[in-house]
C-alpha positions in Angstrom: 35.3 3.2 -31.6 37.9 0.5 -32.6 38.8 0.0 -29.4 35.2 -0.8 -28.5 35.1 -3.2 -31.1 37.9 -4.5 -30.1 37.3 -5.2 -26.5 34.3 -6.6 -27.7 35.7 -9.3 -29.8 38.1 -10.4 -27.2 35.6 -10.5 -24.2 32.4 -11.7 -26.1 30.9 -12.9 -23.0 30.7 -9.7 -21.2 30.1 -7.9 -23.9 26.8 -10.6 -24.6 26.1 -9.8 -21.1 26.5 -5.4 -21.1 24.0 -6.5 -24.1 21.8 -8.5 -22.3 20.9 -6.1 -19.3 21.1 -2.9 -21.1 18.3 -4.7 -23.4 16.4 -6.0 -19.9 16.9 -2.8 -18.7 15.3 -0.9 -21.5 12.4 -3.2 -21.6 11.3 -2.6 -18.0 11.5 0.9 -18.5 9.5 1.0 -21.3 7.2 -1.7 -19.9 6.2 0.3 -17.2 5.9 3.3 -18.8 3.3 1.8 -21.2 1.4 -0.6 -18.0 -2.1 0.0 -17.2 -1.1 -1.1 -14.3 0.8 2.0 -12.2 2.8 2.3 -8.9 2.6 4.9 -7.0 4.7 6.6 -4.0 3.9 6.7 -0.5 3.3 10.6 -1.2 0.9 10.1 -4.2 -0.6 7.3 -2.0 -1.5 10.4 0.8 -2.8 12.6 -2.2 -5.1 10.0 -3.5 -6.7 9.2 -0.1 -6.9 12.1 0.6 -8.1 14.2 -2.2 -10.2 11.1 -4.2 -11.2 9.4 -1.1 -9.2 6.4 -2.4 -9.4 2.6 -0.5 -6.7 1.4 0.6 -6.7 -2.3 0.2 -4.2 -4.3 2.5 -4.1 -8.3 1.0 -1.0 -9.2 3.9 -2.2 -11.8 6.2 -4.7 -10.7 9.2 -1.9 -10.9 11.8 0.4 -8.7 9.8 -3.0 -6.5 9.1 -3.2 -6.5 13.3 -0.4 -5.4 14.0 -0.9 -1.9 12.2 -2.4 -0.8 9.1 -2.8 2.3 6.8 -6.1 4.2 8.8 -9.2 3.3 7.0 -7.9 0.3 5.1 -9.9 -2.5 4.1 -8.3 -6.1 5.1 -9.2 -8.9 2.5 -8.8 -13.0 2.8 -5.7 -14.4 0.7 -8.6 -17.5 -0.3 -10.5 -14.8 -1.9 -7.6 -13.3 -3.6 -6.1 -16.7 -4.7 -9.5 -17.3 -6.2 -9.8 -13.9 -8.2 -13.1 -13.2 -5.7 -13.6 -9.4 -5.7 -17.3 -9.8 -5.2 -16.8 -7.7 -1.7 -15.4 -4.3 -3.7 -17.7 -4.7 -6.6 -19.6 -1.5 -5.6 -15.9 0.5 -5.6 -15.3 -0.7 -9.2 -15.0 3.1 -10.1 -13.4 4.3 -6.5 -9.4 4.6 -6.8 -7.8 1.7 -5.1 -4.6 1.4 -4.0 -3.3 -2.3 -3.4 -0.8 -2.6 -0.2 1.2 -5.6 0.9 4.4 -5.8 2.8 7.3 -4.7 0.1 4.8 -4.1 -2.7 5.9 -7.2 -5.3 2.5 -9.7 -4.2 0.3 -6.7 -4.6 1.1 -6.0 -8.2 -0.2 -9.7 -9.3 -3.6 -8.8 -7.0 -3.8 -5.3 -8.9 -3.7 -7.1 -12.5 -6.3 -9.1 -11.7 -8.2 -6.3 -10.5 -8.0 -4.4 -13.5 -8.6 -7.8 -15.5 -12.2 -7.8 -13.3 -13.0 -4.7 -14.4 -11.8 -1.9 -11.6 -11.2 1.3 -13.5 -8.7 3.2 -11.0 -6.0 0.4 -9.3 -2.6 0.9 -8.2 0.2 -0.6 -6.0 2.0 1.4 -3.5 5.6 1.2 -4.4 7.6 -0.3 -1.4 4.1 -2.0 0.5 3.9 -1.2 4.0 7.7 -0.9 4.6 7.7 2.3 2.6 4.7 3.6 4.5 6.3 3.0 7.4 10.0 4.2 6.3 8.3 7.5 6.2 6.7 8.1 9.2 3.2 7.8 8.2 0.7 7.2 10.1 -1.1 3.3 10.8 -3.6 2.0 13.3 -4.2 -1.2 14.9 
């Protein structure tokens, strides 16, 4: 333990920086733990439509929809999205969704806003379209 202290008090900066990420790191875990807002894997993702009837909702652009998609999902304008217009789902307020876009980082912001609106059931599909696809599942085009 002296030693510790020690090679703390001579290297304060990385020691202020060990600090630092072990607190950042602790945070996000805990942070997402406590989210309403969840991710789920590629294999939940195939549960959920499967066994809930789940919509899959792609927000990538139209080309990137065109090109192949998750079968049965439901393409939607990045104007509407920008604006916070969900008027389109508002009869699936109560149906699970599950938010895709192509790494899974710009669907987590659409998903917030979602459950800000209202939508009971809303996740993001952890990796986007690139996980779907790392695993061999299934698109259309």
């Amino acid at each position: 333990m002296d030693q510790l202290v020690e090679f703390a008090t001579n290297h304060y900066l990385l020691a202020a920086v060990f600090v630092a990420l072990l607190v950042a790191l602790i945070f996000s875990f805990f942070a997402g733990a406590f989210s309403k807002l969840k991710e789920i894997s590629t294999h939940e993702a195939t549960l959920l439509i499967n066994k809930e009837d789940a919509l899959v909702l792609d927000i990538r652009a139209v080309a990137e929809f065109k090109k192949g998609h998750i079968l049965g999902a439901k393409q939607v304008k990045a104007e509407l999205l920008n604006k916070g217009d969900f008027s389109s789902l508002e009869k699936q307020k109560a149906t699970p969704i599950i938010v895709v876009c192509a790494m899974g980082m710009t669907a987590k912001r659409t998903a917030s806003q979602m459950l800000k609106a209202g939508f009971e059931k809303v996740t993001v599909l952890k990796g986007g379209m690139n996980a779907w696809q790392g695993a061999n599942l299934p698109i259309t085009k």
